[in-house]
C-alpha positions in Angstrom: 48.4 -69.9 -73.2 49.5 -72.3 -70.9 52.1 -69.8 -69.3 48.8 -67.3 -68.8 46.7 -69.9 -66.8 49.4 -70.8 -64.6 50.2 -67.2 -63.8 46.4 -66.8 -63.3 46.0 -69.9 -60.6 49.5 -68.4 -59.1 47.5 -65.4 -58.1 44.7 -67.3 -57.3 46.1 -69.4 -55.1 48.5 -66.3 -53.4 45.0 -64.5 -53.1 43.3 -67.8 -51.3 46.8 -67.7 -49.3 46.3 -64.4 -48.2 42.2 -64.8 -47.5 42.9 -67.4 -45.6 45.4 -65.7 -43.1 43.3 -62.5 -42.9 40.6 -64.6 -41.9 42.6 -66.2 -39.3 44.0 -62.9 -38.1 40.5 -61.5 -37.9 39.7 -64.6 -36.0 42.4 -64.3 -33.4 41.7 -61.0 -33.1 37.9 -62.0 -32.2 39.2 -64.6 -30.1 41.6 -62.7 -28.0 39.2 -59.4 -27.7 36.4 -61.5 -27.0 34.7 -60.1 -30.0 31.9 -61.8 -32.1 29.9 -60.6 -35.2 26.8 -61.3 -36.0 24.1 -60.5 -38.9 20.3 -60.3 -39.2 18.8 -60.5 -42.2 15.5 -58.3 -42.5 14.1 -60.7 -45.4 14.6 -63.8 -43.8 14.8 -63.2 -40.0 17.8 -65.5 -40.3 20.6 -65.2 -38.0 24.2 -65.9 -38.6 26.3 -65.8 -35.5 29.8 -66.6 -34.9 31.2 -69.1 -32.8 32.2 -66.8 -30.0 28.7 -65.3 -30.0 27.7 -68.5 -29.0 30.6 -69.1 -26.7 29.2 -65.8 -24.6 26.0 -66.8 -24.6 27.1 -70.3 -23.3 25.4 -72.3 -25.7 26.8 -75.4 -26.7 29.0 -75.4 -29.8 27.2 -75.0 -32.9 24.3 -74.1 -31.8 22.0 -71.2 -33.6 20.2 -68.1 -32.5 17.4 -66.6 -34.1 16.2 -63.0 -33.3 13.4 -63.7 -30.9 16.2 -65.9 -28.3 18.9 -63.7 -28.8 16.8 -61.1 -27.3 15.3 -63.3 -24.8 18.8 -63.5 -23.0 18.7 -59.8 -22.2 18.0 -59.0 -18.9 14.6 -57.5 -18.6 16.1 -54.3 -17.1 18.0 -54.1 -20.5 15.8 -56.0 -23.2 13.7 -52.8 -24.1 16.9 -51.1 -24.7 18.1 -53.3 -27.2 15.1 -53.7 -28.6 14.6 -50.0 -29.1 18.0 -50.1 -31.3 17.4 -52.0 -33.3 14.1 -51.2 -34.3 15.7 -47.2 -35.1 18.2 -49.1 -36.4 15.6 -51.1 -39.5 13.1 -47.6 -39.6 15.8 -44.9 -39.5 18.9 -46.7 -40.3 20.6 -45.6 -37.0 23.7 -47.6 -35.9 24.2 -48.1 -31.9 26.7 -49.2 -29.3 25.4 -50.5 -26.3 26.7 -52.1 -22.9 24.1 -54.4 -21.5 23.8 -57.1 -19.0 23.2 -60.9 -21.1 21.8 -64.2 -19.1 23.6 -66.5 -20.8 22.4 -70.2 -21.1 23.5 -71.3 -18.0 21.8 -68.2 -16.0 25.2 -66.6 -15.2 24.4 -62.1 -15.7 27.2 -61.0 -17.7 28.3 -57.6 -19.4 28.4 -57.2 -23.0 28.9 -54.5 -26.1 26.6 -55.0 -28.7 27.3 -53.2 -32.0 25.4 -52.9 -34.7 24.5 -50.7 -37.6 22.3 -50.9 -41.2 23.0 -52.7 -44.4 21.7 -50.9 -47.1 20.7 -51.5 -51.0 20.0 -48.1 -52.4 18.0 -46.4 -49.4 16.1 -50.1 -47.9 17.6 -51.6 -44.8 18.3 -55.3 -46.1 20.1 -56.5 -43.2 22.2 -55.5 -39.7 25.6 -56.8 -38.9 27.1 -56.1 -35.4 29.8 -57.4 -32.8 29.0 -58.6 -29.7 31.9 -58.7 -27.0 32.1 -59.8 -23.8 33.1 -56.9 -21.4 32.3 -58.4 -18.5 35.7 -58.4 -16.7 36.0 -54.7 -17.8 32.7 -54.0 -16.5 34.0 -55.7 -12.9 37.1 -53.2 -13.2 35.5 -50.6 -14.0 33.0 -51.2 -11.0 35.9 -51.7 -8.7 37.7 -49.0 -9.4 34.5 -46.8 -9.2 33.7 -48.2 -5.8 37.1 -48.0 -4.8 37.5 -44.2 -5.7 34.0 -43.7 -3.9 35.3 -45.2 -0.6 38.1 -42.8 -1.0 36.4 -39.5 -1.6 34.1 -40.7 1.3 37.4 -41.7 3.4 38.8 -38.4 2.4 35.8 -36.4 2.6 35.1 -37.2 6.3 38.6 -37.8 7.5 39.1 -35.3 10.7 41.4 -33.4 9.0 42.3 -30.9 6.6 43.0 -32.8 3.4 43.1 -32.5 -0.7 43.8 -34.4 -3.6 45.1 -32.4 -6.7 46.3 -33.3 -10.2 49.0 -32.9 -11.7 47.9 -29.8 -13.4 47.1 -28.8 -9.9 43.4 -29.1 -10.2 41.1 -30.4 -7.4 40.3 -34.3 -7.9 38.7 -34.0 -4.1 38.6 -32.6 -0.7 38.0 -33.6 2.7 35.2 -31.8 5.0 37.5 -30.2 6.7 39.6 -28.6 4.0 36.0 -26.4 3.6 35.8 -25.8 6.8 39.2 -24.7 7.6 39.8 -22.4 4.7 36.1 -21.4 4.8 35.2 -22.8 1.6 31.6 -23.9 3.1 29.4 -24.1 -0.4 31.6 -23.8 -2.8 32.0 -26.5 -5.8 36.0 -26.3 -5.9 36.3 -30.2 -7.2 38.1 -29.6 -11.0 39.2 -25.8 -10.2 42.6 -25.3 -10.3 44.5 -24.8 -6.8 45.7 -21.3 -7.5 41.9 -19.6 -8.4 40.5 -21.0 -5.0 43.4 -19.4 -3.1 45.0 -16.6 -5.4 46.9 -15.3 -2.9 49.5 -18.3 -3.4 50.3 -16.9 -6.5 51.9 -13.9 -4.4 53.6 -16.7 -2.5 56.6 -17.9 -5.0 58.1 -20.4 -2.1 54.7 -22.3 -2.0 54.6 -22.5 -5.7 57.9 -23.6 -5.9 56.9 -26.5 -3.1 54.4 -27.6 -5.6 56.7 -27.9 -8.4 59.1 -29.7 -6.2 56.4 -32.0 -5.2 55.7 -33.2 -8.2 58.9 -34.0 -9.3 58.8 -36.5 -6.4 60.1 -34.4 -3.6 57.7 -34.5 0.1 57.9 -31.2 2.0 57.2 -30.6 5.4 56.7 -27.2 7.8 55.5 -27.4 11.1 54.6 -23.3 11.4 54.2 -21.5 8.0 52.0 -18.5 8.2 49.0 -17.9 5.3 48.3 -14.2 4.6 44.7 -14.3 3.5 43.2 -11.9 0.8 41.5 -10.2 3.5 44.4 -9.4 5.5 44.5 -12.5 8.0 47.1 -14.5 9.0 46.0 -18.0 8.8 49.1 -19.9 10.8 49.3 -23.3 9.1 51.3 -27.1 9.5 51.2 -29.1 6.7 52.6 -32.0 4.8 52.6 -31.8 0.8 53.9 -35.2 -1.0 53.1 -36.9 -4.3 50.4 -39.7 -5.3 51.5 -42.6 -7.8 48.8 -43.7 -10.2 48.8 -48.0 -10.8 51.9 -47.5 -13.2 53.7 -46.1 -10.7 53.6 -42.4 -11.9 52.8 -39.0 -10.3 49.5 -38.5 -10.6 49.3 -35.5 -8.5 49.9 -33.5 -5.3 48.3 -35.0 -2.1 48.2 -32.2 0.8 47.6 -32.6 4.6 47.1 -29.5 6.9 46.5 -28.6 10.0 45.5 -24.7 11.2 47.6 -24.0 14.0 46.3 -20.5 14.1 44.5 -20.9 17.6 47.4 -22.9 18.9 49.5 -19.8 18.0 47.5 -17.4 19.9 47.6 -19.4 22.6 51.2 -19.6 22.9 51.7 -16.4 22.3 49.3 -15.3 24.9 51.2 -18.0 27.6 54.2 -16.3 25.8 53.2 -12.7 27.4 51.3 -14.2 30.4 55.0 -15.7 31.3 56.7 -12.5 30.7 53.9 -10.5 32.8 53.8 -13.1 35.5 57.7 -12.4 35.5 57.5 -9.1 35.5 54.8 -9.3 38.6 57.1 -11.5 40.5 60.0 -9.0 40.3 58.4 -5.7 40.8 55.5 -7.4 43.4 55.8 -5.1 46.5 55.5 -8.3 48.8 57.5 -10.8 48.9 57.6 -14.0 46.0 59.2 -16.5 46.0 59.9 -20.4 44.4 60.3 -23.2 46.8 61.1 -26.7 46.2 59.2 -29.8 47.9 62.1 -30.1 50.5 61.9 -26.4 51.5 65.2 -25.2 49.3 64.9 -21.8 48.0 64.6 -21.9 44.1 64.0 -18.1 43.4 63.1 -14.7 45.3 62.1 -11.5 44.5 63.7 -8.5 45.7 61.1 -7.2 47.5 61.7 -11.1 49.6 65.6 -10.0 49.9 65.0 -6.4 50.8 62.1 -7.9 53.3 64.7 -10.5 55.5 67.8 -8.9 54.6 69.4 -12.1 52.6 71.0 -11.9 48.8 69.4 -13.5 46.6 72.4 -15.9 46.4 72.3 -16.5 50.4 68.6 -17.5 49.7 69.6 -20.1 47.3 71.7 -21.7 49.7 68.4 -21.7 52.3 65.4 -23.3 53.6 62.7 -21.7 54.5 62.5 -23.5 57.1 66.2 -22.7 58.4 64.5 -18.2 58.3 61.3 -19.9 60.1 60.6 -19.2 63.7 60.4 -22.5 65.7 56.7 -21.6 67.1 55.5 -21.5 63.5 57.7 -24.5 62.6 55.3 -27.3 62.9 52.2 -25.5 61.3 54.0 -24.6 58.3 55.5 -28.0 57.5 52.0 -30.2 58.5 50.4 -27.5 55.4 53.1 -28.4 53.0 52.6 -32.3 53.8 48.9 -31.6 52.8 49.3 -29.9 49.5 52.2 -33.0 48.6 49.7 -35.3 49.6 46.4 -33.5 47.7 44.4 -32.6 50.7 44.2 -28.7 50.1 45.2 -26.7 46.8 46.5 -23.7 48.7 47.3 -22.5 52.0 47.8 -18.8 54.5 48.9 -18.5 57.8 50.8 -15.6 59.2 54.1 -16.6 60.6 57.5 -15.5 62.1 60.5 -15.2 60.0 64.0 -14.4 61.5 66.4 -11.1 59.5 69.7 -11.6 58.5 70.4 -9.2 61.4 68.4 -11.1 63.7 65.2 -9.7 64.4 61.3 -11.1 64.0 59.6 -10.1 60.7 55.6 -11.3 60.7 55.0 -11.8 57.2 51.3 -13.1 55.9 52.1 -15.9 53.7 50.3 -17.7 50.8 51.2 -21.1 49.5 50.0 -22.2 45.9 51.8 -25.4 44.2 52.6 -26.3 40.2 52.3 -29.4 39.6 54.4 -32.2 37.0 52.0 -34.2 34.1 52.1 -36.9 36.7 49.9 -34.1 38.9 52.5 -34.2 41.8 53.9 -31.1 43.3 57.1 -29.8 41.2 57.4 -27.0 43.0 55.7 -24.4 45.3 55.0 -20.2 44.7 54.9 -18.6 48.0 53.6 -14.7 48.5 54.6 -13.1 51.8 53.4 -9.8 52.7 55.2 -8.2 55.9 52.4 -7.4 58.5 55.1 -6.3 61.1 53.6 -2.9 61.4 50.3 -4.4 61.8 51.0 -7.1 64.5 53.1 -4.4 66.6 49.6 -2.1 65.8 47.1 -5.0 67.1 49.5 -5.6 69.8 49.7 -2.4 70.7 45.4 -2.2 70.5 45.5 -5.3 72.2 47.1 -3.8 75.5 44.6 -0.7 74.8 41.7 -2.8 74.7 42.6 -4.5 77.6 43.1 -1.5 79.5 40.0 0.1 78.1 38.0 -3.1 79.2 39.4 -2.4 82.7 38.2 1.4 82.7 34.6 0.0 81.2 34.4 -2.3 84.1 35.6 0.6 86.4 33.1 3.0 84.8 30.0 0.4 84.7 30.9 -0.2 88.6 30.5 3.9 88.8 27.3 4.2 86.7 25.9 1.6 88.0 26.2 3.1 91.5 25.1 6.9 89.9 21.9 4.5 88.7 21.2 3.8 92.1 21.4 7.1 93.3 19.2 8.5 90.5 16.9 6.0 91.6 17.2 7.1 95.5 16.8 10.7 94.2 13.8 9.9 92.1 12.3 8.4 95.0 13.1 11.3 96.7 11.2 13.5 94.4 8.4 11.2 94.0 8.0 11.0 97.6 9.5 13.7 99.6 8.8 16.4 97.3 5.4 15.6 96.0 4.1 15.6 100.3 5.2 19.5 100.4 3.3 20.0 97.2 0.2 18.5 98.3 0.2 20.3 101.8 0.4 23.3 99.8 -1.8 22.8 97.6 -4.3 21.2 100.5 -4.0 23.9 102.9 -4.7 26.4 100.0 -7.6 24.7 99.3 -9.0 24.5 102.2 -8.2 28.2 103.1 -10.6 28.8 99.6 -13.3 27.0 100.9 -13.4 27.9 104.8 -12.4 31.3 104.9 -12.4 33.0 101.3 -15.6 35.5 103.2 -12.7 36.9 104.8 -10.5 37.3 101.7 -10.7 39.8 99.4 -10.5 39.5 95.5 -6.5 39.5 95.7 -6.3 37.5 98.6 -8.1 34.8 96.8 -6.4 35.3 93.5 -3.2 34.9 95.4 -4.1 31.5 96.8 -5.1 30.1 93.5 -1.9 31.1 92.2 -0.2 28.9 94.8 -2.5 26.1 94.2 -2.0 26.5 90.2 2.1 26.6 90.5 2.0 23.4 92.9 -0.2 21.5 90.4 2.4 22.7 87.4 4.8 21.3 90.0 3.7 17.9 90.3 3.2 17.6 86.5 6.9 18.6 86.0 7.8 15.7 88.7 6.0 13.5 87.0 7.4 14.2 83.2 11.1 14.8 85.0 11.0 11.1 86.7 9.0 9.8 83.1 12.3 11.3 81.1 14.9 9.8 83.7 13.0 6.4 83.5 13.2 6.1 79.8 16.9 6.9 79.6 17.2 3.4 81.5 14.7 1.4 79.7 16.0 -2.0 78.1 14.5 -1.6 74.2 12.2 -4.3 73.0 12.0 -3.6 69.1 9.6 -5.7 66.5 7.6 -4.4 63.7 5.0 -2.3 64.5 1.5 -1.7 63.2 2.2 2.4 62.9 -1.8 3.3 61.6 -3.5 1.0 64.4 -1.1 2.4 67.1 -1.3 6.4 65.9 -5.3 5.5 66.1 -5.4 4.2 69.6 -3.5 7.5 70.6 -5.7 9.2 68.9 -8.5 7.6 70.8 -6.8 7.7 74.2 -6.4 11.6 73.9 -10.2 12.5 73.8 -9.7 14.8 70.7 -12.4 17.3 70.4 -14.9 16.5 67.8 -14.2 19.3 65.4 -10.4 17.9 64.5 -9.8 16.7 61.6 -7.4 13.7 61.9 -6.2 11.3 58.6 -3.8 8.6 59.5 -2.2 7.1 56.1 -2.7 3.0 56.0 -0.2 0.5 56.4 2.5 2.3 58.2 4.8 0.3 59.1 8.0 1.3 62.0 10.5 -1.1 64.0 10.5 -0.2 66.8 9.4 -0.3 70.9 5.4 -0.6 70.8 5.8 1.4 74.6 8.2 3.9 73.6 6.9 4.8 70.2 4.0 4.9 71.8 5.2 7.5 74.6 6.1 9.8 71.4 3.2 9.9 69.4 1.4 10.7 72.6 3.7 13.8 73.1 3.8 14.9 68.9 0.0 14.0 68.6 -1.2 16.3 71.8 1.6 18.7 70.9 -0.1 19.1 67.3 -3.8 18.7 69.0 -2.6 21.4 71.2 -1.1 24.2 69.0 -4.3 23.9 66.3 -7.1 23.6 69.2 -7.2 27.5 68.4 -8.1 27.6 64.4 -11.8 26.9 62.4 -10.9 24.0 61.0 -8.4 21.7 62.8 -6.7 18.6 60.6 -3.8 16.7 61.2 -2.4 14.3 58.9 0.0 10.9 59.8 1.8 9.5 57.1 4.9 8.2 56.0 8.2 8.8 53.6 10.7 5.9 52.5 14.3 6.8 52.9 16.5 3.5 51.6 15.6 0.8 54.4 14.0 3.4 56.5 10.4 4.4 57.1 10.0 8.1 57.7 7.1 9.0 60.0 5.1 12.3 59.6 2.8 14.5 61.5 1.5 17.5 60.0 -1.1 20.1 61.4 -2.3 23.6 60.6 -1.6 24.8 63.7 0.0 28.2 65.3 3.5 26.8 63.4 6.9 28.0 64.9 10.1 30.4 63.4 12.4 27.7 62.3 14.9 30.3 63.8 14.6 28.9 67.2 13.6 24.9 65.9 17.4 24.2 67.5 15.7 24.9 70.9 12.3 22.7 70.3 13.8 19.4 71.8 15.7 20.8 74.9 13.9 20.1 78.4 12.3 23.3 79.7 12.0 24.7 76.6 8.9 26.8 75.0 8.1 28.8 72.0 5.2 30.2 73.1 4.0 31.5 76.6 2.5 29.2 79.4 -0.4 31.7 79.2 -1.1 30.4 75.7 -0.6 26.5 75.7 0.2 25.0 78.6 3.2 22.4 79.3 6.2 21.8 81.1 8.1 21.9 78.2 9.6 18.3 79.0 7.6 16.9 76.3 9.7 17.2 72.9 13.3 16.3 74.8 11.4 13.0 75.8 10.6 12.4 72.0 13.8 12.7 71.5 15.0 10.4 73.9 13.2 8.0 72.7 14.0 8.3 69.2 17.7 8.5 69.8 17.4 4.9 71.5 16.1 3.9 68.4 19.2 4.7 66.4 17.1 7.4 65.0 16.2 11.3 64.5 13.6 13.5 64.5 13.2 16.9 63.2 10.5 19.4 62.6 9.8 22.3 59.6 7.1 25.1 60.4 6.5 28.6 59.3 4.3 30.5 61.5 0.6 30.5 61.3 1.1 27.5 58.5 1.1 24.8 61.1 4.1 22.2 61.8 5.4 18.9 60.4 7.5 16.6 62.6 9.4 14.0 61.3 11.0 11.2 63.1 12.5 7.5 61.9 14.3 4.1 63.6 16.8 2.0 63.0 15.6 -0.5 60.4 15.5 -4.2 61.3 18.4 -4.5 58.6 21.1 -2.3 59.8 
C-alpha cells in the first residue's frame, strides 16, 4: 500500500515537474514572440489578461483590463473593426485575426495582432480566448520595405532609360518607362509575365537564352551592337547590359537588364558610312579639280582630274604647296582668305586665280575654299574645288579686245549717223520748204487760172487744171506724212501707263466721226506706252477703220483688249470693206494700198507709221480680214516688266 502511494506522488510530482516547465516554455515563448493571451468571459464580462498584454498596453504591472478599456485603446480608425469581431465572434461563433493600431497607456500608436476565437459548451458561446502580439517593429519593416520597393519602381519606372527587373523564373517584377517605349509595349500590363511571352522571338534566339542562364548563375554580360529581329521582320539594333540582383541574403534574386536602342545611331552611321564612300567616290571621278590642303598650304590629297589639270603626280603634289603652283599676282589674295577662315571671319571662299603647269605655262582655274574643322572648332584641314576656266579667260579676253574694237566702230558709226541725222534734217527742211513753194505756185496759179479765165476754157481744159490742183494737194499731204514718218524714227520714247479707253475716246472725238458709226470702246484698257506716239497710231487704225466702213448701213467699230502673259493686246475691229489676207504682208510698207485712190483716199504712209511706232515699243502689230467681213488690227508694247 505504501509502495502504491509513493509511486502515485512519484507521478504526481513528475507530472507537476513537467507542468511547470511547459508552462515556462509557453511563457518564453510569449516573452520572446511578444505574444500575450487573453480571455473574456461572456457570463461575467471578466477579463483575464497576461502579463505581457499589459506590458503592450503599457500599463503598469499588474494592472487589469476589462472589456470596455481594452477597446478603448484602439484607435478610432480601428475600434469598429475590432469591435465588429468580436461581436461575429459571440453571435456566429466566428474566430478572427486582425492587425490593428493600439494607443497604449502612455499615448504611443503601436501595431498589434489580435487573435481570437469562441469557447463553446454544446452550441452557446461561454467565453473567447485570444493572443495579442505586438507587431509593431514588423509593421515598421514591412512599411519600409514597401516604401522602399515603391521608391524603386518609381526610380526605375522613370529612369531615362531602357530598364527591367526580372525573377528568377524570368518573370517581370518591373519596368522602366522606357522599356515600353522602346520595345513599343505602350499599354500593355507585362509586370508578372514571363520574359519569353512578351518577346517570343527570343525563344528563336538560343545565344540570348543562354545569356540569361549565364546570368543567373552569377555571370554579367555585356554587347555594345547586338541586332533584335522583331516578329514583324525589323531589326531592332540594341546595347545592353544583363547582370544579376542579390536579395538581403545575398542570393540571386533575378536578372536586372539595361538597354539602350542603338537602332537610329546605326542608320546614321551607316548612312555617314556610304556618304564617305560617295563623297570619295565624287572626289576621284569629279571632272574639276579636288583637293585636301593643310593649314600651312601642304598638299594632303588630289584628285586626278587636279594632276591631269597642272601636270604634277600625285606624289609631286605631296611634296607641294599650293602656294609654291600659285602665280605671284594672286599670291597675296589667296593667303589674306586663308588667314580669314583660320581666324573665323568667313566659312568659305572663291576667287579665280593663276596656277603655274609642270611644263610651265598659266592655267586659270576657279577655285573654292571650304574648311573641316577639329572638336576644338579650329581649321584641321581645308577642301579646295578648282575648275580650269582657261578656255573661258582666253574667250573673255579674246571678247574683250572685240568689244573694245566694236566700241571704237559704235563711236565711229554714231559720229556717221549722227552726221546722216543732220542731213536728214537739212533734207527734210528741204522738203518742207523748197518743195512745198513749187507746190503751192502750182496749185495758186491753177487756181487762179479757174477763177479768171475758166470762160475761156472748155470742159477739158478745166478738168485738166483741177487735176493739177488735186495731184499738188495729194503732194503736200505725202510731204507732210513723209517728214511725220522721218520724225518719229528719231523721237526719244517717254513710256508710263496709259489710260487706253480715255485716250481711244478722245481720238474718237478729234476725228469728227459721222453720226451714223457705231463705236464701243471696252473699259479699263490699260497699255505702257508713249501717250504721243500711241496716240499718233490709234489716229491712223481708227480713221483707217472709219474710212474702209464709211461705205456700209450700219457702221460699228469695236476697241478692246486680249492678255498675252505680261502683255495687254490691243484690238480694233470694224465691218468694213475687209482685205485678202493674201497681200496683209504688204499692209505696213510705205506707199502701199489695197484698194484704189479712186475709192479711199490716202497716201498710203499711214500703216508703215503704225508700225514704226509700235516697233519702238518693243512691240508688233498685225491685222486678220476677209473681204467684205471688215478687219481686226492688233497691236501690243513692251510691258513695264520686261
Amino acid at each position: 500500500m505504501m509502495t502504491d502511494v509513493k509511486a502515485q506522488n512519484m507521478a504526481i510530482g513528475k507530472k507537476t515537474y513537467e507542468l511547470n516547465y511547459l508552462n515556462e516554455l509557453f511563457q518564453s515563448i510569449q516573452k520572446t514572440a511578444k505574444i500575450g493571451v487573453w480571455e473574456l468571459n461572456i457570463t461575467t464580462n471578466e477579463v483575464y489578461s497576461s502579463d505581457l498584454v499589459i506590458e503592450i498596453h503599457e500599463l503598469p504591472k499588474g494592472s487589469e483590463l476589462n472589456l470596455a478599456d481594452g477597446l478603448d485603446y484602439y484607435h478610432p480608425d480601428y475600434r469598429p473593426i475590432i469591435e465588429e469581431a468580436i461581436d461575429k465572434a459571440i453571435a456566429q461563433q466566428e474566430a478572427y485575426d486582425l492587425e490593428l493600431i493600439l494607443i497604449t497607456a502612455k499615448g504611443n500608436h503601436r501595431w498589434v495582432r489580435a487573435i481570437g476565437f469562441p469557447v463553446l459548451d454544446g452550441d452557446k458561446v461561454i467565453a473567447l480566448r485570444g493572443m495579442f502580439q505586438d507587431i509593431h517593429q514588423k509593421k515598421r519593416l514591412e512599411v519600409k520595405e514597401k516604401t522602399s520597393r515603391e521608391t524603386l519602381e518609381l526610380f526605375v519606372a522613370h529612369t531615362p532609360a531602357a530598364v527591367a527587373m526580372l525573377d528568377t523564373n524570368l518573370h517581370y517584377l518591373m519596368a522602366s518607362n522606357r522599356w515600353y517605349t522602346d520595345y513599343e509595349l505602350e499599354g500593355q500590363d507585362i509586370i508578372g509575365k514571363h520574359h519569353y511571352d512578351v518577346f517570343p522571338e527570343i525563344r528563336k534566339m538560343p545565344h540570348w537564352i543562354k545569356d540569361h542562364q549565364d546570368v543567373l548563375k552569377g555571370k554579367v554580360i555585356r554587347n555594345n551592337e547586338d541586332p533584335f529581329i522583331r516578329e514583324d521582320g525589323t531589326k531592332q539594333w540594341l546595347k545592353y547590359e544583363i547582370y544579376p540582383w542579390y536579395n538581403s541574403l545575398g542570393e540571386i534574386g533575378g536578372i536586372g537588364m539595361f538597354t539602350e536602342d542603338i537602332t537610329e545611331d546605326k542608320i546614321m552611321i551607316e548612312k555617314v558610312r556610304k556618304s564617305e564612300e560617295r563623297l570619295n567616290s565624287v572626289f576621284q571621278n569629279s571632272s574639276i579639280g579636288m583637293t585636301v590642303v593643310s593649314t600651312d598650304g601642304r598638299f594632303l590629297d588630289v584628285n586626278p582630274s587636279l594632276v591631269k589639270m597642272l601636270g604634277y603626280t600625285k606624289e609631286e603634289f605631296l611634296h607641294l604647296t599650293f602656294q609654291e603652283v600659285t602665280h605671284p599676282d594672286d599670291l597675296k589674295e589667296d593667303m589674306d582668305k586663308v588667314q580669314a577662315m583660320i581666324d573665323r571671319k568667313i566659312d568659305t571662299y572663291e576667287m579665280e586665280k593663276r596656277y603655274f603647269h609642270k611644263e610651265g605655262q598659266t592655267i586659270w582655274g576657279q577655285l573654292n575654299v571650304s574648311a573641316s574643322y577639329n572638336e576644338k572648332g579650329e581649321v584641321d584641314f581645308f577642301i579646295s574645288q578648282i575648275q580650269d576656266i582657261t578656255l573661258r579667260k582666253n574667250i573673255e579676253e579674246e571678247r574683250a579686245k572685240i568689244q573694245e574694237t566694236l566700241e571704237q566702230e559704235v563711236q565711229k558709226r554714231t559720229v556717221e549717223l549722227e552726221a546722216t541725222n543732220k542731213e536728214l534734217e537739212a533734207f527734210s527742211y528741204s522738203v518742207s520748204h523748197d518743195l512745198r513753194a513749187p507746190l503751192r505756185s502750182i496749185n495758186g496759179f491753177s487756181g487762179a487760172i479757174i477763177e479768171d479765165y475758166s470762160h475761156l476754157l472748155d470742159q477739158e481744159g478745166k478738168s485738166y487744171l483741177n487735176r493739177i490742183s488735186g495731184a499738188a494737194e495729194r503732194m503736200g499731204s505725202l510731204i507732210d506724212d513723209l517728214l511725220d514718218l522721218s520724225r518719229i524714227s528719231r523721237r526719244q520714247l517717254v513710256r508710263q501707263e496709259l489710260d487706253m479707253t480715255l485716250l481711244t475716246q478722245e481720238v474718237v472725238k478729234s476725228l469728227n466721226v459721222p453720226e451714223h458709226f457705231e463705236i464701243d470702246v471696252e473699259p479699263n484698257l490699260k497699255l505702257n506706252g508713249d501717250p504721243k506716239l500711241i496716240r499718233i497710231a490709234l489716229e491712223n487704225l481708227l480713221g483707217n477703220a472709219i474710212k474702209y466702213s464709211g461705205k456700209i448701213e450700219n457702221p460699228q467699230i469695236k476697241v478692246s483688249g486680249l492678255k498675252e502673259g505680261d502683255r495687254t493686246i490691243i484690238q480694233i475691229r470694224d465691218n468694213g470693206v475687209g482685205f485678202d489676207m493674201n497681200y496683209a504682208a504688204k499692209l505696213f510698207g510705205a506707199f502701199q494700198r489695197l484698194h484704189a485712190r479712186s475709192e479711199y483716199e490716202g497716201t498710203g504712209i499711214g500703216l508703215a507709221t503704225v508700225q514704226r511706232i509700235i516697233n519702238l515699243h518693243g512691240g508688233r502689230v498685225w491685222a486678220k480680214s476677209k473681204p467684205g467681213e471688215g478687219a481686226t488690227f492688233y497691236f501690243t508694247t513692251k510691258s513695264s516688266y520686261e
